[in-house]
mmCIF file of the N, C-alpha and C atoms, coordinates in Angstrom:
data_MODEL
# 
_entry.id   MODEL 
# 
loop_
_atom_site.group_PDB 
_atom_site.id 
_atom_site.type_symbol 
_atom_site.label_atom_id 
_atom_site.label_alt_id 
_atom_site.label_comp_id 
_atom_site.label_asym_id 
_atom_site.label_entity_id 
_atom_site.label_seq_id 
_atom_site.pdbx_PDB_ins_code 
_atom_site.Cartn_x 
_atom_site.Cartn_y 
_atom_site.Cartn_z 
_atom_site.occupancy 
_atom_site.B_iso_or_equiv 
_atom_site.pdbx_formal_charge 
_atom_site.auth_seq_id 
_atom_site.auth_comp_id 
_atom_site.auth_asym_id 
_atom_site.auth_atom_id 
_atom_site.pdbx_PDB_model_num 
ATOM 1   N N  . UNK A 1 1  ? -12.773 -30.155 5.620   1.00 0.00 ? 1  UNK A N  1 
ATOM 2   C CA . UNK A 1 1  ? -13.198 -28.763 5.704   1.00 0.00 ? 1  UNK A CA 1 
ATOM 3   C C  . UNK A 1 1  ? -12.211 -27.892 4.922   1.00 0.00 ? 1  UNK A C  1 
ATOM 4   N N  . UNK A 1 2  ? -12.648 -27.555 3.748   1.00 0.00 ? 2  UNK A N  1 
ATOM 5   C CA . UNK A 1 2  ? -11.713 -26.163 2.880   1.00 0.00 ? 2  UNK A CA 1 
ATOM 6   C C  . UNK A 1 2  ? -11.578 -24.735 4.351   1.00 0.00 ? 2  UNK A C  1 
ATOM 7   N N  . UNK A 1 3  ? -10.140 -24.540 3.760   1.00 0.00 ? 3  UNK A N  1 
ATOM 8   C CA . UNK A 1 3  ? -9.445  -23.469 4.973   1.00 0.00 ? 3  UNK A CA 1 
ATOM 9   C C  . UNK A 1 3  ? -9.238  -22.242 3.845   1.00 0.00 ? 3  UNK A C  1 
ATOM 10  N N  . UNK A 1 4  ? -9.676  -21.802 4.480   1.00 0.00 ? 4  UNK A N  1 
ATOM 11  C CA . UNK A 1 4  ? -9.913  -19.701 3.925   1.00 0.00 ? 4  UNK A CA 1 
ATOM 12  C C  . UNK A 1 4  ? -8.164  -19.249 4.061   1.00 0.00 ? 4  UNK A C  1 
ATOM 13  N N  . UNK A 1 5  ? -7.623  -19.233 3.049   1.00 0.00 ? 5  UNK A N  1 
ATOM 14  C CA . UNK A 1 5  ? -6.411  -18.714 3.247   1.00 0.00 ? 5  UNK A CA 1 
ATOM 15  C C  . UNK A 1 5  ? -6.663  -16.941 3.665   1.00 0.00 ? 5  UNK A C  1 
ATOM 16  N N  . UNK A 1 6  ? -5.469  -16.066 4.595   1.00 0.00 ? 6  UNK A N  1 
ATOM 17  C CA . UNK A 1 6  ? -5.556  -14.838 4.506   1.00 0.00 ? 6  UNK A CA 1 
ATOM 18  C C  . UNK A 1 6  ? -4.877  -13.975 3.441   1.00 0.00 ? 6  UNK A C  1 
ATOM 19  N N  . UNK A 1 7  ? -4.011  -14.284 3.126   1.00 0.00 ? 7  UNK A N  1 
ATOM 20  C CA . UNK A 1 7  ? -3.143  -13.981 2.161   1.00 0.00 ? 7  UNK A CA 1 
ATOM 21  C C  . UNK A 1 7  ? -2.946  -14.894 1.105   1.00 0.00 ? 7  UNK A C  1 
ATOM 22  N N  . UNK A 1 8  ? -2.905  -14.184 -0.403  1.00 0.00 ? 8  UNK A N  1 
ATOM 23  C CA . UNK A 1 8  ? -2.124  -15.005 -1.519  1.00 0.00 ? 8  UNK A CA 1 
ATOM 24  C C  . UNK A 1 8  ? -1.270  -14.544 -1.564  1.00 0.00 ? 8  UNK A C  1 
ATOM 25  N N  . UNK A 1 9  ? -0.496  -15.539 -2.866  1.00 0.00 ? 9  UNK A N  1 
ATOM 26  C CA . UNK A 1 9  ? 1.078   -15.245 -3.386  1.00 0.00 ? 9  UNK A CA 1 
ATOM 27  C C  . UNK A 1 9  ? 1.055   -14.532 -4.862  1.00 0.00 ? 9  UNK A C  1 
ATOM 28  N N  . UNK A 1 10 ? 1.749   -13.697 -4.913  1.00 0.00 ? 10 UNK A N  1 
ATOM 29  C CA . UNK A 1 10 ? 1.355   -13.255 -6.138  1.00 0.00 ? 10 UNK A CA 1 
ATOM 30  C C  . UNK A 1 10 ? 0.664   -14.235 -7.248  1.00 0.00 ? 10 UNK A C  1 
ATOM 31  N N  . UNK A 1 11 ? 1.489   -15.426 -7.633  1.00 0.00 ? 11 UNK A N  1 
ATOM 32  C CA . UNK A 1 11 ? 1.531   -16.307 -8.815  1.00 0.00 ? 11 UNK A CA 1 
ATOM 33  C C  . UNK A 1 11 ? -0.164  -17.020 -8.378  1.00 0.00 ? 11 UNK A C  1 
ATOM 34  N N  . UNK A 1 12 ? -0.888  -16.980 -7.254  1.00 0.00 ? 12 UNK A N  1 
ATOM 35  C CA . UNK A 1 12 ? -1.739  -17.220 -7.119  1.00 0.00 ? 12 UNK A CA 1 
ATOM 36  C C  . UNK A 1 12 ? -2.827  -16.242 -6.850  1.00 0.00 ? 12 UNK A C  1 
ATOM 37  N N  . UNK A 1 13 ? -2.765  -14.998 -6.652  1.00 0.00 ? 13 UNK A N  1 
ATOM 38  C CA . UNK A 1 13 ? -3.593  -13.175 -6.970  1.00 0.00 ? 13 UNK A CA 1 
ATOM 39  C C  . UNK A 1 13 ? -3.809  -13.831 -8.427  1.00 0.00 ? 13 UNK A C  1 
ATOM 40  N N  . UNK A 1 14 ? -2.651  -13.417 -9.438  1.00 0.00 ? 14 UNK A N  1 
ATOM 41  C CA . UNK A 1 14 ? -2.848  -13.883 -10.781 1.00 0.00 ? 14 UNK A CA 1 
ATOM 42  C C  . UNK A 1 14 ? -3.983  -14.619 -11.277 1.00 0.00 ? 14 UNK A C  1 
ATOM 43  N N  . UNK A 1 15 ? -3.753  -15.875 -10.564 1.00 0.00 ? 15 UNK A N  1 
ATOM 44  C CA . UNK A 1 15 ? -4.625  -16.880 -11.161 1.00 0.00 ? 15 UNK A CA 1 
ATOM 45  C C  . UNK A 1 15 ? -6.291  -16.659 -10.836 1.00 0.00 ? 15 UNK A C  1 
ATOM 46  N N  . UNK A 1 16 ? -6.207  -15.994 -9.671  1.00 0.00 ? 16 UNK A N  1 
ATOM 47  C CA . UNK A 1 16 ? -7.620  -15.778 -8.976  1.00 0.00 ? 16 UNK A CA 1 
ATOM 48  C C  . UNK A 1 16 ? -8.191  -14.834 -9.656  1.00 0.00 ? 16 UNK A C  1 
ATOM 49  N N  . UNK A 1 17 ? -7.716  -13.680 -10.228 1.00 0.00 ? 17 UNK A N  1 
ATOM 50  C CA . UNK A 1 17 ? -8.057  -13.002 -10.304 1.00 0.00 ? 17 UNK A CA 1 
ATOM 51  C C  . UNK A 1 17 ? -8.141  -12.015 -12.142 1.00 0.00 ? 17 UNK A C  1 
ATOM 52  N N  . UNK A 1 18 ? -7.303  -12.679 -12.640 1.00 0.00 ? 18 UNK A N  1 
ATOM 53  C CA . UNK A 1 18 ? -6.610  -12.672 -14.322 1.00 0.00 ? 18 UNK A CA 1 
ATOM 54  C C  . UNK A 1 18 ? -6.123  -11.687 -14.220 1.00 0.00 ? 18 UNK A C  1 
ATOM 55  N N  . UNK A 1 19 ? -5.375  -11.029 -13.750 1.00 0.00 ? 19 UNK A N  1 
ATOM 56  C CA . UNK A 1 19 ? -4.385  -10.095 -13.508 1.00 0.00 ? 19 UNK A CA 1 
ATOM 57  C C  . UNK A 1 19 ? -2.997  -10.226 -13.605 1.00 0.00 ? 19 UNK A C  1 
ATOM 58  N N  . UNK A 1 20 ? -2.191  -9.680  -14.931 1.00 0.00 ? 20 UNK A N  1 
ATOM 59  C CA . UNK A 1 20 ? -1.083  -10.490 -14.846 1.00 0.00 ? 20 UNK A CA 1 
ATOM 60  C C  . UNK A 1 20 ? 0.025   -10.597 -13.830 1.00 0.00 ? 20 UNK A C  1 
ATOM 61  N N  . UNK A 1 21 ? 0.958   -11.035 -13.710 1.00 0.00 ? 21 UNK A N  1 
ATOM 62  C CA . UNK A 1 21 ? 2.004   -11.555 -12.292 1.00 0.00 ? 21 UNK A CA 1 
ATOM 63  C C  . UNK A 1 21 ? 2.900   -9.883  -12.223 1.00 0.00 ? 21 UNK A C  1 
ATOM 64  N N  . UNK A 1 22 ? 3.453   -9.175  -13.891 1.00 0.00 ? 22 UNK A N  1 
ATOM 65  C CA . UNK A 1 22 ? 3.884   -8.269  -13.319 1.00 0.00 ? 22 UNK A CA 1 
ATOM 66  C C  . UNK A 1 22 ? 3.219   -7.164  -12.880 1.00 0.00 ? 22 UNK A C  1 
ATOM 67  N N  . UNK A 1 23 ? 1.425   -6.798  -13.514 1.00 0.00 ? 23 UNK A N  1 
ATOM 68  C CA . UNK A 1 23 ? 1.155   -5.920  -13.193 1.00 0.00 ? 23 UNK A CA 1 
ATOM 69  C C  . UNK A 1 23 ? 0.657   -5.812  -11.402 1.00 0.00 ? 23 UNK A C  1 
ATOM 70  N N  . UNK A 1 24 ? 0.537   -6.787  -11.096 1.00 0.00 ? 24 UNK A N  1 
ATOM 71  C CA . UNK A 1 24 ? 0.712   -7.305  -9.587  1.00 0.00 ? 24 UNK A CA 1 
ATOM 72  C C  . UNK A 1 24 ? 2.004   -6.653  -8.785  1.00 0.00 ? 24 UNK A C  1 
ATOM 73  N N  . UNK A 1 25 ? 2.825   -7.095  -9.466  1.00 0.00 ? 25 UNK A N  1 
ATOM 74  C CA . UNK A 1 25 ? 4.435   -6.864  -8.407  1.00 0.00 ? 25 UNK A CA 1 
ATOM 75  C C  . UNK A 1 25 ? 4.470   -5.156  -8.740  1.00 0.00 ? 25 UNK A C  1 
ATOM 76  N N  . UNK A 1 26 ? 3.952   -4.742  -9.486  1.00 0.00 ? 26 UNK A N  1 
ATOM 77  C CA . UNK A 1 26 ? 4.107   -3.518  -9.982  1.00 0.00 ? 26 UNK A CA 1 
ATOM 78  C C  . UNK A 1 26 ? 2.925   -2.190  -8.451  1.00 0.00 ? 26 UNK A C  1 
ATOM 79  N N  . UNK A 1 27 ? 1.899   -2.617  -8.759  1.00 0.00 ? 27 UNK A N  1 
ATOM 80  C CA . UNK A 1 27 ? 1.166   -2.182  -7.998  1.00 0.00 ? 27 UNK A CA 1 
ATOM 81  C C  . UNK A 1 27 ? 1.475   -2.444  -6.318  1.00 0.00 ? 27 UNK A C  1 
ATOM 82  N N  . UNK A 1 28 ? 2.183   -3.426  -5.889  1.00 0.00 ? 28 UNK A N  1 
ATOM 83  C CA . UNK A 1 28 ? 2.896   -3.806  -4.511  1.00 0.00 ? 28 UNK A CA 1 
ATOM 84  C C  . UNK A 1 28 ? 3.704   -2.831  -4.486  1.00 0.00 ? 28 UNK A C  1 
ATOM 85  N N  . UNK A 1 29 ? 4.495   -3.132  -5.879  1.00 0.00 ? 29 UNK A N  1 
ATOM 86  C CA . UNK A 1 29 ? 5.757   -1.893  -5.801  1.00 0.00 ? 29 UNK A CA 1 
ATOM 87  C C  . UNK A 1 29 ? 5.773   -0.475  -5.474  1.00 0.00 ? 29 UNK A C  1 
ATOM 88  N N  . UNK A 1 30 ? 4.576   -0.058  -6.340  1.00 0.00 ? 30 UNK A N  1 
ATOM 89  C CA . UNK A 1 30 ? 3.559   1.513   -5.639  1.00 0.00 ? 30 UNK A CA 1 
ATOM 90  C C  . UNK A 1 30 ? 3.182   1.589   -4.358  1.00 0.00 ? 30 UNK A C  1 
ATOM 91  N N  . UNK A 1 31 ? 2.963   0.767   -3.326  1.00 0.00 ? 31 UNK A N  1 
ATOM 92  C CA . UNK A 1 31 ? 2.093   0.190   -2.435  1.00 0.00 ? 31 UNK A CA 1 
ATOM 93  C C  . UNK A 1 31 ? 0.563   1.046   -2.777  1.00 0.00 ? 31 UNK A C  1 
ATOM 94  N N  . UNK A 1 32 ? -0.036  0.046   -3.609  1.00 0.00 ? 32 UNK A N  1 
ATOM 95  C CA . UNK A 1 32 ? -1.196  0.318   -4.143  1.00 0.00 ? 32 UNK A CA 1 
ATOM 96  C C  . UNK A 1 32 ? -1.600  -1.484  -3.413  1.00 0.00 ? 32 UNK A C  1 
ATOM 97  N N  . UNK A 1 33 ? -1.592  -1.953  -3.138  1.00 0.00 ? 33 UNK A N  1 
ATOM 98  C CA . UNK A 1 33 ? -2.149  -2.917  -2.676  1.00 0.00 ? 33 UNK A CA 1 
ATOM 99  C C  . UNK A 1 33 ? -1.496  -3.434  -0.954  1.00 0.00 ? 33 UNK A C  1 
ATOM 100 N N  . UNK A 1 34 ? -2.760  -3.901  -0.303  1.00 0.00 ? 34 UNK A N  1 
ATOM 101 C CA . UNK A 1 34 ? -2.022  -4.107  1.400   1.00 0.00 ? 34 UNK A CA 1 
ATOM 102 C C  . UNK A 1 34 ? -1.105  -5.745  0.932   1.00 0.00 ? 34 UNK A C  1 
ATOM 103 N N  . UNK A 1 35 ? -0.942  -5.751  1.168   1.00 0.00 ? 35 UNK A N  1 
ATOM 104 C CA . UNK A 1 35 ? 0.562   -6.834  1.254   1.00 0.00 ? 35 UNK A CA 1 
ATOM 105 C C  . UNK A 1 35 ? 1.263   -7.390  2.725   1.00 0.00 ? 35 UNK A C  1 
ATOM 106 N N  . UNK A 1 36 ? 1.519   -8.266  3.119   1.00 0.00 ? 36 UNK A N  1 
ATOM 107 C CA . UNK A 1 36 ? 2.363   -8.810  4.510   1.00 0.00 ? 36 UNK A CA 1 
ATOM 108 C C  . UNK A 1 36 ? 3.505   -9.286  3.481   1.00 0.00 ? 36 UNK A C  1 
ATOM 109 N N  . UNK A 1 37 ? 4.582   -9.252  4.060   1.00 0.00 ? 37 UNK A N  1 
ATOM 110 C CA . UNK A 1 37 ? 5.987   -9.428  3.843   1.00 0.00 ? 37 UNK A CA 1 
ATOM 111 C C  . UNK A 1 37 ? 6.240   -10.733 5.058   1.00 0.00 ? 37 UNK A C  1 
ATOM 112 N N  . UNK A 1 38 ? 6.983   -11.787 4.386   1.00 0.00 ? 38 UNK A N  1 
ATOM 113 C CA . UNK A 1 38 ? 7.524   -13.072 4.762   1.00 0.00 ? 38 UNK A CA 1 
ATOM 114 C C  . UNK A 1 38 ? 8.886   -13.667 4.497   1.00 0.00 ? 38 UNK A C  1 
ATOM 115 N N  . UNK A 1 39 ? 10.066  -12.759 4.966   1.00 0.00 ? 39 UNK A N  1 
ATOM 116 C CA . UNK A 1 39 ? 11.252  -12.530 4.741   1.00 0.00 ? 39 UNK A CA 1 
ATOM 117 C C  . UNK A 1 39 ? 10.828  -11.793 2.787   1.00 0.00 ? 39 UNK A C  1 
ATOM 118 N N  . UNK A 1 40 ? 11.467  -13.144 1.391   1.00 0.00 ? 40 UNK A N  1 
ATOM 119 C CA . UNK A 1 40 ? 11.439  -12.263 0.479   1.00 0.00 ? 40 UNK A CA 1 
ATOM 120 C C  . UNK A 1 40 ? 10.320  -12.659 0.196   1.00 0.00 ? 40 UNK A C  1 
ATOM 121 N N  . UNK A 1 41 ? 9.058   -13.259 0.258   1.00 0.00 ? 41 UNK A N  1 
ATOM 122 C CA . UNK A 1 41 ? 7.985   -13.681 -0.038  1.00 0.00 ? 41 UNK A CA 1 
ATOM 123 C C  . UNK A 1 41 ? 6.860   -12.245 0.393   1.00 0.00 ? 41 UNK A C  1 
ATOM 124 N N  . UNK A 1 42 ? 6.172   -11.961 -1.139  1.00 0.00 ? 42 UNK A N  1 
ATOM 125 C CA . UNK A 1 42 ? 5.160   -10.833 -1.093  1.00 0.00 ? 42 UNK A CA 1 
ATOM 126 C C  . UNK A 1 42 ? 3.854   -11.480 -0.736  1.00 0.00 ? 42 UNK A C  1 
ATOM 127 N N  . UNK A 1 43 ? 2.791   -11.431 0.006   1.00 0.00 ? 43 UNK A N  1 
ATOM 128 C CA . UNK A 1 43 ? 1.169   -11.991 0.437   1.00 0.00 ? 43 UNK A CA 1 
ATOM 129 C C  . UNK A 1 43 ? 0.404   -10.936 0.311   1.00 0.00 ? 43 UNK A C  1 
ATOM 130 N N  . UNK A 1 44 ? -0.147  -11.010 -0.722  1.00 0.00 ? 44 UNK A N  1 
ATOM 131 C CA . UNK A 1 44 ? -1.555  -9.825  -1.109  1.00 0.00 ? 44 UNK A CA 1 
ATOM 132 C C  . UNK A 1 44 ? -2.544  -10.192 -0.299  1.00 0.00 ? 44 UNK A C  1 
ATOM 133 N N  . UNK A 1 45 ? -3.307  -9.063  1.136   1.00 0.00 ? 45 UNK A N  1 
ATOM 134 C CA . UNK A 1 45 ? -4.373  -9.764  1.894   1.00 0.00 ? 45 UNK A CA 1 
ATOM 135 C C  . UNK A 1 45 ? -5.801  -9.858  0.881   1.00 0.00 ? 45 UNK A C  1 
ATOM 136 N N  . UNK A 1 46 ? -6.067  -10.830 0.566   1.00 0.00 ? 46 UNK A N  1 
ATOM 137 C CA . UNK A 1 46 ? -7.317  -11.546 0.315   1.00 0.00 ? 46 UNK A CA 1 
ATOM 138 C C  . UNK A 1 46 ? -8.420  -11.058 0.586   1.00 0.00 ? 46 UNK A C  1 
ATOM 139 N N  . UNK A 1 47 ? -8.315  -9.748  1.437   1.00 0.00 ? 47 UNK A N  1 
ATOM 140 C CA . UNK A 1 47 ? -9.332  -9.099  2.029   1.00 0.00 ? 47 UNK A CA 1 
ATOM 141 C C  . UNK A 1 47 ? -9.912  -7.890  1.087   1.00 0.00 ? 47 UNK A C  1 
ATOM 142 N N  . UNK A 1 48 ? -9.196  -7.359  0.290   1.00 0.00 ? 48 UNK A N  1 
ATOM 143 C CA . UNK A 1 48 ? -8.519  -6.530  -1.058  1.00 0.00 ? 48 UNK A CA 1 
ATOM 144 C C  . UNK A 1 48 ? -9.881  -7.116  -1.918  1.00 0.00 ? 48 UNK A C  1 
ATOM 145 N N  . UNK A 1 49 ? -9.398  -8.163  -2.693  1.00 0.00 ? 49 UNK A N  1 
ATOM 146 C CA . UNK A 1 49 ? -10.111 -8.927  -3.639  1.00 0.00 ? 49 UNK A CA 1 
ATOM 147 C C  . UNK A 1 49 ? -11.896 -9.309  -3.069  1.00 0.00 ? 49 UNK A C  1 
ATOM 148 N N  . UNK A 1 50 ? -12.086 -9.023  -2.423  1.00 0.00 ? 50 UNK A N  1 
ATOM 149 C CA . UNK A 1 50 ? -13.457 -9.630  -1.472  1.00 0.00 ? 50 UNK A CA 1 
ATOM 150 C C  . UNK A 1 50 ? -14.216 -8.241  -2.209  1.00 0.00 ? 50 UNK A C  1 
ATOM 151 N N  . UNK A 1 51 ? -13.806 -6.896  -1.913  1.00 0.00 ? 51 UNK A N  1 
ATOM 152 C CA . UNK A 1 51 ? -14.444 -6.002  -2.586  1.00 0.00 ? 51 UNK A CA 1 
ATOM 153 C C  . UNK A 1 51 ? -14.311 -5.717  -3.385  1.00 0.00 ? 51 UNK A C  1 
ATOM 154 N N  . UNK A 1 52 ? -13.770 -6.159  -4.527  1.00 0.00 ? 52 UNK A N  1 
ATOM 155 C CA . UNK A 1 52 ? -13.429 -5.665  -5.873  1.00 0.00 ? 52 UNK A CA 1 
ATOM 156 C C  . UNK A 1 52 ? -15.223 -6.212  -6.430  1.00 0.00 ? 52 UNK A C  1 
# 
């Protein structure tokens, strides 16, 4: 059974999505995107990308 992740990692937003890695960290950096924090690890919620 494939498992529905809730969050990506940036380097994987990227890939999903063709968006490059800095303009990603950039828009986190604005908080223009919801994000969970995992000590230094950034997780873009997946929930974001569903309505694009």
């Amino acid at each position: 059974m494939t498992e529905m992740k809730i969050a990506l990692s940036i380097e994987e937003t990227a890939d999903y999505t063709g968006v490059g890695r800095n303009t990603l960290r950039k828009l986190v950096e604005w908080n223009k995107l919801p994000v969970l924090k995992v000590g230094r690890k950034v997780l873009i919620k997946r929930t974001f990308w569903k309505c694009l």
